[in-house]
C-alpha positions in Angstrom: 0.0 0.0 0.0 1.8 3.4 -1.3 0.2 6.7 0.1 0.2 8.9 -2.3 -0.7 12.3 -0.7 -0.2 12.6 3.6 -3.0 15.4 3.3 -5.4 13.8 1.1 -8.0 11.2 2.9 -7.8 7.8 1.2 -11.2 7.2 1.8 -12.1 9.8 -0.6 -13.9 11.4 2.1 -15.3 15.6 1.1 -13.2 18.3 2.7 -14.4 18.9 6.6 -16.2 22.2 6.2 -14.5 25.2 8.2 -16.1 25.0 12.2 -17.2 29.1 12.7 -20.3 31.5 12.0 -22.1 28.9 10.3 -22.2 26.0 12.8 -23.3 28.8 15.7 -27.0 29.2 14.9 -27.2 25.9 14.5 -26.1 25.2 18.0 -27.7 27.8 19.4 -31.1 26.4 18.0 -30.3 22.9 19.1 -29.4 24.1 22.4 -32.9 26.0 23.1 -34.7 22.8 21.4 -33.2 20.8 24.4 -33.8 23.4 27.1 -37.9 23.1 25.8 -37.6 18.9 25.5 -36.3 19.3 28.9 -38.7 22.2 30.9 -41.4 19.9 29.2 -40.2 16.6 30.8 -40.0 18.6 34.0 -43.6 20.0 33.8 -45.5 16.7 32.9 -43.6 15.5 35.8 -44.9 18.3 38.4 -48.2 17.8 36.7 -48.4 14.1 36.9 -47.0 14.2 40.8 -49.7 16.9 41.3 -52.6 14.8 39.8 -51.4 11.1 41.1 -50.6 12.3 45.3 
C-alpha cells in the first residue's frame, strides 16, 4: 500500500467544512430545542405528581 498524498484522505472522504459563523446558529437552536424537550419533561412530571398524590 503506497500513500500517495499525507494530506489527502484515502477514503475519498469531502473536505471537513471550516467550524465558525455557520455552525453557531445551528447550536444555538439545538441548544434552546433541548432546554424546551427538557422544561417539558419537568412539567408533565410536576403535573403528573400533582394529579397522582
Amino acid at each position: 500500500m503506497t500513500i500517495s498524498d499525507p494530506g489527502k484522505s484515502p477514503m475519498n472522504h469531502p473536505d471537513e467544512q471550516p467550524s465558525g459563523t455557520d455552525g453557531s446558529p445551528k447550536f444555538g437552536r439545538l441548544l434552546i430545542v433541548l432546554i424546551l424537550a427538557v422544561l417539558v419533561i419537568v412539567a408533565i412530571t410536576f403535573g403528573s405528581e400533582a394529579m397522582y398524590s
